[in-house]
MARLOKE-338019 format. One record per residue (C-alpha): x, y, z; residue in one letter; chain; residue number from 1. Coordinates in steps of 0.1 Angstrom, whole numbers, always signed. Example, Ala and Ser with C-alpha at 12.3 -4.5 7.8 and 13.67 -1.06 7.14 Angstrom:
BEGIN
> +123	-45	+78	A	A	1 .
> +137	-11	+71	S	A	2 .
! end
This chain:
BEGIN
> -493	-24	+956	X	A	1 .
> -461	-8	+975	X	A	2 .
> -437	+2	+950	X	A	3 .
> -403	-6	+950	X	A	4 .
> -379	+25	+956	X	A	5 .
> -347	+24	+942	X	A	6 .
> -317	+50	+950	X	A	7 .
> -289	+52	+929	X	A	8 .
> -261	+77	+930	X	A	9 .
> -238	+90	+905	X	A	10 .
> -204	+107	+907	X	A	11 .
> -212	+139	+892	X	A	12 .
> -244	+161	+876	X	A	13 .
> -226	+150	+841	X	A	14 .
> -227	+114	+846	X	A	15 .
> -267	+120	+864	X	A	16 .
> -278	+138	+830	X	A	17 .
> -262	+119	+804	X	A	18 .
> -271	+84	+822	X	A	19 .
> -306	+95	+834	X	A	20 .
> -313	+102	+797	X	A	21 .
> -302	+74	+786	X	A	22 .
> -324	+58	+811	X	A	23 .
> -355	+80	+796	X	A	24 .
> -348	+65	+763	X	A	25 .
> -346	+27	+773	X	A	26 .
> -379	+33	+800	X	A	27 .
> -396	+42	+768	X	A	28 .
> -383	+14	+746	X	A	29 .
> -389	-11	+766	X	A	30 .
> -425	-1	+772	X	A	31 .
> -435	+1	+739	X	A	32 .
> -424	-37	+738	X	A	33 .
> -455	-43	+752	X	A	34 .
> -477	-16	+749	X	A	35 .
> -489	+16	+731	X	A	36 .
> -492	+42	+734	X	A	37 .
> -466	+56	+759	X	A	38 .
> -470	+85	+783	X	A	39 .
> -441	+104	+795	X	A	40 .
> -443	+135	+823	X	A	41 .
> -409	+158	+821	X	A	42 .
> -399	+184	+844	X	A	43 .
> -378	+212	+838	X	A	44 .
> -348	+224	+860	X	A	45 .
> -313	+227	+851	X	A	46 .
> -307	+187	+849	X	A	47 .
> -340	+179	+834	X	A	48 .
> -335	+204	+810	X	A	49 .
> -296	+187	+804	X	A	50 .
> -307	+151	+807	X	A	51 .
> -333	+158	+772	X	A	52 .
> -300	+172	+756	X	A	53 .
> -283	+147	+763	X	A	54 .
> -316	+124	+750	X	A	55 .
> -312	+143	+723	X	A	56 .
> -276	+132	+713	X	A	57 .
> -281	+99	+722	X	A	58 .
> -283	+75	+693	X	A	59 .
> -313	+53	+712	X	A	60 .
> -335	+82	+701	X	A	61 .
> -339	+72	+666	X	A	62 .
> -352	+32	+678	X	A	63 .
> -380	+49	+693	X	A	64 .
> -414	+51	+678	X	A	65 .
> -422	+87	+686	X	A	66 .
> -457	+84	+666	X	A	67 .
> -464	+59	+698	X	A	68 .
> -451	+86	+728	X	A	69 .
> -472	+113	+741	X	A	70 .
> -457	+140	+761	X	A	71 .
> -468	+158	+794	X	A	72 .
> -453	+181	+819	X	A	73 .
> -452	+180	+858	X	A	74 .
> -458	+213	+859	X	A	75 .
> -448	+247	+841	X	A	76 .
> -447	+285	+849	X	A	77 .
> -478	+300	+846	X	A	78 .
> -465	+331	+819	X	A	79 .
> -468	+338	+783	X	A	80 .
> -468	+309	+754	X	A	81 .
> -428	+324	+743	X	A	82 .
> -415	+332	+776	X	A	83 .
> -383	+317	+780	X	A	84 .
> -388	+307	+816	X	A	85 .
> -413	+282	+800	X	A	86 .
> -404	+245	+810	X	A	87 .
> -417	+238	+775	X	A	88 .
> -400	+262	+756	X	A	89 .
> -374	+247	+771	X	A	90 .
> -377	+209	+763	X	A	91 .
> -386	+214	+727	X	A	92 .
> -350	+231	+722	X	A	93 .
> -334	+208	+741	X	A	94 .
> -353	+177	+727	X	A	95 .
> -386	+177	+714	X	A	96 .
> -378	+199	+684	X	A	97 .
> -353	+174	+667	X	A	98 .
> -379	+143	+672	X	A	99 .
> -410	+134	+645	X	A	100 .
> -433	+138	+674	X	A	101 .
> -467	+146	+663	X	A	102 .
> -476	+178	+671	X	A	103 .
> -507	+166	+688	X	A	104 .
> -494	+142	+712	X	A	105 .
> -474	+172	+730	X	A	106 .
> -491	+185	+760	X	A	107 .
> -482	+212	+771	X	A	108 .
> -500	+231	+801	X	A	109 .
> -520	+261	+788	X	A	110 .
> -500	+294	+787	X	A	111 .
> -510	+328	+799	X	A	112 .
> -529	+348	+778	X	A	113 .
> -524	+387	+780	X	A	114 .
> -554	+393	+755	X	A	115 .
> -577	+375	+783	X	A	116 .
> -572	+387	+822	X	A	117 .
> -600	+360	+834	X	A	118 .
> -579	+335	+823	X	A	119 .
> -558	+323	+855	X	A	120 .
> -538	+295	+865	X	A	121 .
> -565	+280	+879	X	A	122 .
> -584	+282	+845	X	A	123 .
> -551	+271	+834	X	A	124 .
> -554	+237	+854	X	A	125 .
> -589	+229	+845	X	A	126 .
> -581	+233	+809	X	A	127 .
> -553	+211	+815	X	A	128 .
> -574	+180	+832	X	A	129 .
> -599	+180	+804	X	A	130 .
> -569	+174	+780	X	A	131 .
> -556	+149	+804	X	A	132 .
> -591	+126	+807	X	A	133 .
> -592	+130	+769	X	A	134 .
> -566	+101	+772	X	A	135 .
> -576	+85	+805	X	A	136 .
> -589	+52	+808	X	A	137 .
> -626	+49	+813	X	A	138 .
> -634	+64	+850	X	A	139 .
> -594	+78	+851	X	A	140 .
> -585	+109	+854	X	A	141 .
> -555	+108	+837	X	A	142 .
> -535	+86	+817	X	A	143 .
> -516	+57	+829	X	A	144 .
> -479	+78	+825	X	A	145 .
> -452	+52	+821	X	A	146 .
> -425	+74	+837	X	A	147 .
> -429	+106	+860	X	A	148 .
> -398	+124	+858	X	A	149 .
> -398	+151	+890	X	A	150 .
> -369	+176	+898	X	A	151 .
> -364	+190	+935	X	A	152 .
> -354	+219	+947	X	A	153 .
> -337	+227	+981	X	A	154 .
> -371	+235	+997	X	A	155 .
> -383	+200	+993	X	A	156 .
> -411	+204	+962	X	A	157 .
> -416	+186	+936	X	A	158 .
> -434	+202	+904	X	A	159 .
> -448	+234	+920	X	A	160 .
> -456	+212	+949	X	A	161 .
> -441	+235	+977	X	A	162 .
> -439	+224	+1017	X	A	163 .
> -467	+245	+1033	X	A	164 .
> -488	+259	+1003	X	A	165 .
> -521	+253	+998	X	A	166 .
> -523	+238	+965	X	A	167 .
> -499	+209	+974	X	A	168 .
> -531	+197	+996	X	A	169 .
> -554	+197	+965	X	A	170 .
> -575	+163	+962	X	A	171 .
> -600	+150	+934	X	A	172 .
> -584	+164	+906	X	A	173 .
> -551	+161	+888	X	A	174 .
> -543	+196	+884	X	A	175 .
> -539	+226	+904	X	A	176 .
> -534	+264	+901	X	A	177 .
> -510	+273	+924	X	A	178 .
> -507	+311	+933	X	A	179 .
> -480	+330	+954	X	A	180 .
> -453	+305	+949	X	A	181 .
> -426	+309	+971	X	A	182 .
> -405	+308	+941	X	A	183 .
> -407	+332	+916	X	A	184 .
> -423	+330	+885	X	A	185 .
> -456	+333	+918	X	A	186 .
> -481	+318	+894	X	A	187 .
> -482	+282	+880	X	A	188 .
> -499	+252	+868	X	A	189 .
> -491	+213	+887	X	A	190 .
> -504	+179	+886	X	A	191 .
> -517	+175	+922	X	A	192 .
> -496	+136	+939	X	A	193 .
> -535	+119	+930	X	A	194 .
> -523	+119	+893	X	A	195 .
> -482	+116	+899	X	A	196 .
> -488	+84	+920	X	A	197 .
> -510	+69	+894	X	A	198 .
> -479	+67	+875	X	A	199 .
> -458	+33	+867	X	A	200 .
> -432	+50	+875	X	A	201 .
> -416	+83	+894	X	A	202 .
> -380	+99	+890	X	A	203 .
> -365	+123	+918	X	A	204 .
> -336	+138	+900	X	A	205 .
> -314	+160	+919	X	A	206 .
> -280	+172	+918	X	A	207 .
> -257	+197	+939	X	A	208 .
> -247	+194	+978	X	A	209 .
> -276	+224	+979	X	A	210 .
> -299	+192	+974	X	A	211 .
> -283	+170	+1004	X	A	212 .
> -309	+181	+1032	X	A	213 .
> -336	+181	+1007	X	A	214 .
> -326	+149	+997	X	A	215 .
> -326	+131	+1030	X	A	216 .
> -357	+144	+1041	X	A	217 .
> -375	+133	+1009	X	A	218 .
> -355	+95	+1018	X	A	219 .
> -368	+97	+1055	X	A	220 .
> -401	+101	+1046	X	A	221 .
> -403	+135	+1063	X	A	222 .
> -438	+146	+1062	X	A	223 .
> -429	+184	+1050	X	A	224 .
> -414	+175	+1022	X	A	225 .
> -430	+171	+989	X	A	226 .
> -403	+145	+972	X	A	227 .
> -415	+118	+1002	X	A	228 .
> -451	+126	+991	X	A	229 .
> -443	+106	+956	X	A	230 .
> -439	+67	+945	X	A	231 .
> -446	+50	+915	X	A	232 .
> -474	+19	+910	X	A	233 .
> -442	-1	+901	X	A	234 .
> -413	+13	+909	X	A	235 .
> -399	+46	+924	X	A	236 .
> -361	+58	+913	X	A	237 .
> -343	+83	+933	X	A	238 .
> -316	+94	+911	X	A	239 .
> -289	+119	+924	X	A	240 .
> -254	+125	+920	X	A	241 .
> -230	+124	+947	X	A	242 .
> -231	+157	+963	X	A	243 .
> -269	+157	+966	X	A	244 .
> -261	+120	+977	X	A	245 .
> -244	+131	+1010	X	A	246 .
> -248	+101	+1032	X	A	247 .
> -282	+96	+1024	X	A	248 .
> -284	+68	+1002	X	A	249 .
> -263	+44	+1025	X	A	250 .
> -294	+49	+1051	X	A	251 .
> -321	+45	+1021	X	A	252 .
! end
């Protein structure tokens, strides 16, 4: 089934946070219309961080059966459970905090763990897939995750997907340890595209004119870059503001 890829462009990084939260909140209303429960990925970044604030003030929030939601992460920074770099350090103050989410149906990926050395990221990653086909369906490796959101940065990646590393070529699993990241912090945990394409749906949000090449590339299906590596079962949303936009979106 070819998804259907959507592009839509707003004037600013405000207006892309506060609507693609919004968004979020709706995408998970309306699936638990017709089914429970609900898996959500997040990603972290500087608007996927600000679009779970802005969640977070939204009043759709409190028509949402968070008992029903269980949430995941694209990826996260292989360091210590408190480090502040943590993408989900980062959501629960921004969001996750302030909702009556049972504390089991929040996964984050495993942590570092100073006490234990052997323990790496890609320990890390196996950890993580055996939580992950706790709530598979029979034969699945993962859940069926309503919504995929994915940020992107400049280099074209998506999670800790990056353009020419190795662990962006990872097959038969849905996790990777990725080691020597181009981008600091170098180690890290990712779902591998097998389990972000199994996904409903998938969210590229990006914003800034730093994004505009990255942007087009992922649109033209460029083969180097990691954004044009991911679709959604059902439906695929680019979502950008204008200067990541550039002239893009009129040629998607």
């Amino acid at each position: 089934m070819s998804a259907v890829r959507t592009v839509v462009v707003h004037p600013d990084a405000d207006a892309l946070a506060v609507t693609t939260g919004a968004r979020l909140l709706l995408q998970v209303l309306d699936a638990q219309a017709v089914r429970a429960p609900v898996h959500v990925v997040l990603t972290g970044g500087t608007v996927g961080i600000r679009l779970l604030a802005e969640a977070a003030r939204n009043p759709l929030r409190d028509l949402v059966d968070w008992s029903d939601v269980h949430v995941w992460w694209g990826d996260e920074r292989f360091v210590g459970a408190s480090d502040a770099d943590r993408n989900a350090l980062q959501a629960r103050t921004a969001l996750l905090d302030s909702l009556p989410l049972p504390p089991g149906n929040v996964h984050e990926m495993p942590a570092a763990r100073p006490e234990d050395p052997s323990f790496g990221p890609d320990e890390a990653a196996a950890e993580h897939a055996a939580e992950l086909a706790r709530y598979a369906p029979e034969g699945a490796a993962t859940p069926v995750f309503d919504v995929v959101l994915l940020g992107m940065g400049p280099d074209m990646h998506v999670a800790s997907l990056f353009p020419g590393h190795p662990a962006r070529d990872a097959v038969g699993t849905p996790t990777v340890g990725v080691h020597d990241s181009p981008k600091p912090p170098p180690s890290r945990v990712s779902l591998t595209f097998e389990a972000i394409n199994g996904a409903r749906e998938v969210w590229v949000v990006a914003a800034g004119a730093e994004k505009a090449d990255a942007v087009a590339a992922g649109l033209a299906g460029d083969p180097e870059s990691s954004a044009a590596h991911v679709h959604g079962t059902e439906r695929t949303l680019w979502l950008v503001d204008a200067a990541a936009a550039g002239t893009a979106a009129t040629d998607a």
